[in-house]
C-alpha positions as MATLAB code, in Angstrom:
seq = 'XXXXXXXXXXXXXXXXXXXXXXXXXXXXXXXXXXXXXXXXXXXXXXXXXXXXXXXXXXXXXXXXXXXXXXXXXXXXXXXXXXXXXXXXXXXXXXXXXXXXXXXXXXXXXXXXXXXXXXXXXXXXXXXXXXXXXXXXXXXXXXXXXXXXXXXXXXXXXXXXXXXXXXXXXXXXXXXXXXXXXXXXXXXXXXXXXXXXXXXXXXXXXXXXXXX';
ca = [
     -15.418  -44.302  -44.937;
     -16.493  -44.611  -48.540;
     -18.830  -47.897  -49.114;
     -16.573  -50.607  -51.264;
     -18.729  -49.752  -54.252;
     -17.940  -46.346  -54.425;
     -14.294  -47.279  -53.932;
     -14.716  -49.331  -57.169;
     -16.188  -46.759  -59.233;
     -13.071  -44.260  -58.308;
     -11.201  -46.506  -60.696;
     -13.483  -45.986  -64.010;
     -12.340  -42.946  -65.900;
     -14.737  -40.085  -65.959;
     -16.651  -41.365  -63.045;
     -14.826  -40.183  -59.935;
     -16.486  -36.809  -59.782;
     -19.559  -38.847  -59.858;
     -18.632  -41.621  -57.197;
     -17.699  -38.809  -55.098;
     -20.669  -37.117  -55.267;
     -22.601  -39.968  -54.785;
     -21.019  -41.062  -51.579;
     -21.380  -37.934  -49.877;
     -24.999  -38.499  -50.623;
     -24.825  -41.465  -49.231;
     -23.241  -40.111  -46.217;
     -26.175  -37.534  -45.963;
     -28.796  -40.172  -45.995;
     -27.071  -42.449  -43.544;
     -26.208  -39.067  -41.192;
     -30.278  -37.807  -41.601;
     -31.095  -41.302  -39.985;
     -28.191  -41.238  -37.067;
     -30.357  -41.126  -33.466;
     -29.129  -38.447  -31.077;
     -27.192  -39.991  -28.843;
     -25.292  -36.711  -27.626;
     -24.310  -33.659  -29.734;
     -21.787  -34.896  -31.649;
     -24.694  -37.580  -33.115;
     -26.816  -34.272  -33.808;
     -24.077  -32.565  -35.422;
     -23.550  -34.947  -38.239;
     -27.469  -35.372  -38.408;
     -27.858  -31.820  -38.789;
     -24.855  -32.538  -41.541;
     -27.081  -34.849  -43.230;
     -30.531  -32.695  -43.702;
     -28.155  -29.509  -44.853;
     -27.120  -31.148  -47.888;
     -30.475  -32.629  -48.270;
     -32.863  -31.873  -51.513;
     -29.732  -30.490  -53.339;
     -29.252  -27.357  -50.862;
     -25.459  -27.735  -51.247;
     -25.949  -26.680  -55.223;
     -29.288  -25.396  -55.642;
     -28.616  -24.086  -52.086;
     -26.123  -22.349  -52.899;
     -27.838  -19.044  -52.959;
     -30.168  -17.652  -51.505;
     -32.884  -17.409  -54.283;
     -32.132  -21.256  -55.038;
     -32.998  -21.876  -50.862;
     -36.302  -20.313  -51.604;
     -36.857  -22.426  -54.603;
     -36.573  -25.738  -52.499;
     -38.166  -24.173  -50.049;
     -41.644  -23.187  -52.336;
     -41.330  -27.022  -53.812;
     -40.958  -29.055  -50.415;
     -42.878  -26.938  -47.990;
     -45.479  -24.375  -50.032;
     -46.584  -26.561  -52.845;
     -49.106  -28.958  -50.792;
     -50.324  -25.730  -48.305;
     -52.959  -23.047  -49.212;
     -51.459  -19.635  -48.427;
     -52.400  -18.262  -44.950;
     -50.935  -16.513  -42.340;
     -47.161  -16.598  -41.373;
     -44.771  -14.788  -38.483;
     -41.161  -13.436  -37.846;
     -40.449  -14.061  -34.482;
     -37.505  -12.111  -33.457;
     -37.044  -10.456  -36.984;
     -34.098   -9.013  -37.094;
     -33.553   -5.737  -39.787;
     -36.518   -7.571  -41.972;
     -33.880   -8.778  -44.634;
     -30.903  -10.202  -43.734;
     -32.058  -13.779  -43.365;
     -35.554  -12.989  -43.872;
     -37.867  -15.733  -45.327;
     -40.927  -13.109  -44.546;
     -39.384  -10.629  -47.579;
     -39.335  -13.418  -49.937;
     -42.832  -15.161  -49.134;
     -44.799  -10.973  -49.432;
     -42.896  -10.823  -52.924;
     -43.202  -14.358  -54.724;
     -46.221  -14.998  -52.642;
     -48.114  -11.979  -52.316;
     -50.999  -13.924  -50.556;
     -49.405  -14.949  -47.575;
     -49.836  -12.683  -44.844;
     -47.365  -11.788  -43.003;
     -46.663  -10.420  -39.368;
     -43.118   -9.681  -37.103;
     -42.133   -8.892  -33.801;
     -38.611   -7.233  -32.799;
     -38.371   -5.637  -29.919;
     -34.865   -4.210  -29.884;
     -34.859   -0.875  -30.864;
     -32.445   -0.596  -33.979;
     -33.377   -3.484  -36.363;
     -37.045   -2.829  -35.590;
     -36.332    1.092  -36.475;
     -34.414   -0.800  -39.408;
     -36.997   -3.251  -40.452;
     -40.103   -0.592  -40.246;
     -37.704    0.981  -42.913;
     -36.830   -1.955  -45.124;
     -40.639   -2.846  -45.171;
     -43.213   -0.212  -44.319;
     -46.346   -2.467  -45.245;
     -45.637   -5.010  -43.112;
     -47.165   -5.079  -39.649;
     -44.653   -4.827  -36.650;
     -44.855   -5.676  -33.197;
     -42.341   -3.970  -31.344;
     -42.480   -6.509  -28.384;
     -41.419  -10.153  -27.849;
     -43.884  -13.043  -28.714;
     -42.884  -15.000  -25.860;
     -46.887  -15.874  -24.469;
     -49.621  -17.127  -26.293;
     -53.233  -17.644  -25.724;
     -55.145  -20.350  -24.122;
     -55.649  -23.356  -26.958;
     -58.413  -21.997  -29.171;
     -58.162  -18.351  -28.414;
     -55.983  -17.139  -30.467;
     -55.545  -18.237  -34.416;
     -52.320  -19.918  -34.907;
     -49.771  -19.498  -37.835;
     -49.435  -21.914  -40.823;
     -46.021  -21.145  -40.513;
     -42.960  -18.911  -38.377;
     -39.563  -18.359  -38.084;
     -37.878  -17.915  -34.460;
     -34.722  -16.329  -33.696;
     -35.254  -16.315  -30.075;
     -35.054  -18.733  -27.425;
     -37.739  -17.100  -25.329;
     -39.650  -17.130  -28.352;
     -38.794  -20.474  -29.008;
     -39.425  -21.868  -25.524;
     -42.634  -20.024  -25.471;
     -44.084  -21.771  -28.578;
     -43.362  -25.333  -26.976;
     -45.189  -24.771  -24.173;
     -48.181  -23.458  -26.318;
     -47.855  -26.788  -28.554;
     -47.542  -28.767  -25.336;
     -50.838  -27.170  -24.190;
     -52.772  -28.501  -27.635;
     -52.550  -25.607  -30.031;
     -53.277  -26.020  -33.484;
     -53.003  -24.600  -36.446;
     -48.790  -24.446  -37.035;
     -47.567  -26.322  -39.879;
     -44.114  -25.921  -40.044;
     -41.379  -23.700  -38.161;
     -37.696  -22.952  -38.629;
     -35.975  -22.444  -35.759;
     -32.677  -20.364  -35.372;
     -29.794  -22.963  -33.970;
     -26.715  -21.015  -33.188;
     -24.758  -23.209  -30.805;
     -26.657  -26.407  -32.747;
     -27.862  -28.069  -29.562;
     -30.308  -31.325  -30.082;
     -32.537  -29.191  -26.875;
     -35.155  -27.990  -29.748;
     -34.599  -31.084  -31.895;
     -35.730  -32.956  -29.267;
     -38.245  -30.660  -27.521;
     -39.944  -30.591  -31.487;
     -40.105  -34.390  -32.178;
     -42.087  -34.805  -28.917;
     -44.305  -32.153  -29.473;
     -45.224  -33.960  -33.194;
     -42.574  -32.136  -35.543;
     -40.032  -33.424  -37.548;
     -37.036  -31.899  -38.709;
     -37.067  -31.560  -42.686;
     -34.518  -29.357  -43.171;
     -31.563  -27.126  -42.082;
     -30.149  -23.875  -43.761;
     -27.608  -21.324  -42.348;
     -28.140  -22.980  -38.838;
     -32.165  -22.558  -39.172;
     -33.605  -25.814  -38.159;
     -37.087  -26.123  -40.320;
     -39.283  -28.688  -39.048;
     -42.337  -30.105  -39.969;
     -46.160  -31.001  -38.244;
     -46.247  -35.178  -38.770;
     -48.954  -35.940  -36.564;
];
């Protein structure tokens, strides 16, 4: 329902594109601040953070995603390492491709271990190094250096990085997480383990290390 003053503004002429506008802002703010009651709570939050920092114009494609994502996750963090977990053909919804071209000093590492898209993403980018396995283990806390930053498209994967967070590892700043079926399990799970979520984009839930 549209807040009264909204409602008002629909009867000025030349502002209804703008009241319109601004209460579906509105509605995003309110919807980013919803608790998670059950799904249908998480659906409308997730509703809320996909039209946040102007994704639904800026947003709109792909190199305006990467834009908001430079400004409101790379601009504060010195370049360091970052993985593909469950990568995929190493383009089609690849934020690895974009950070070794616009930011040449992040490194970068993958793992797919199905055979086609990794045959597919050796081709699409020779220089980059593959791991033709799954990441689903990780070392004891302080053997192994962790990430500044990953993308999972993998539940095992997924799972397997909240145990290693629940263990104390350090190191991750920020992870997007692939939400098909857009379940609050890895909402939750995250928010727990310190992270909060900052961010959603093509059902990639990006969240963020608060604590």
């Amino acid at each position: 329902m549209f807040p009264a003053f909204f409602q008002n503004l629909h009867g000025i002429p030349g502002l209804k594109a703008v009241a319109t506008k601004s209460a579906r802002l509105f509605r995003a703010w309110l919807y980013r601040r919803l608790p998670v009651w059950n799904r249908a709570c998480f659906q409308k939050k997730l509703a809320g953070f996909e039209r946040r920092w102007g994704l639904e114009t800026r947003g709109f494609t792909k190199q305006g995603f990467f834009e908001i994502f430079r400004q409101k996750f790379l601009a504060s963090s010195q370049p360091k390492i970052f993985y593909e977990l469950q990568a995929g053909d190493g383009r089609v919804g690849s934020l690895g491709i974009w950070l070794e071209r616009e930011n040449p000093s992040w490194r970068v590492e993958a793992w797919e271990h199905r055979e086609f898209p990794a045959a597919a993403f050796a081709r699409h980018r020779p220089s980059t190094q593959l791991h033709r396995d799954r990441k689903t283990s990780w070392a004891n806390p302080g053997g192994e250096t962790f990430p500044s930053g990953m993308t999972i498209r993998g539940s095992r994967e997924a799972s397997a990085l909240c145990r290693a967070l629940g263990r104390g590892a350090k190191g991750l700043k920020w992870v997007g997480i692939w939400n098909p079926g857009r379940h609050p399990a890895w909402f939750l799970r995250m928010r727990r383990l310190g992270f909060r979520l900052e961010l959603v984009y093509e059902r990639m839930e990006f969240y963020r290390k608060t604590k």
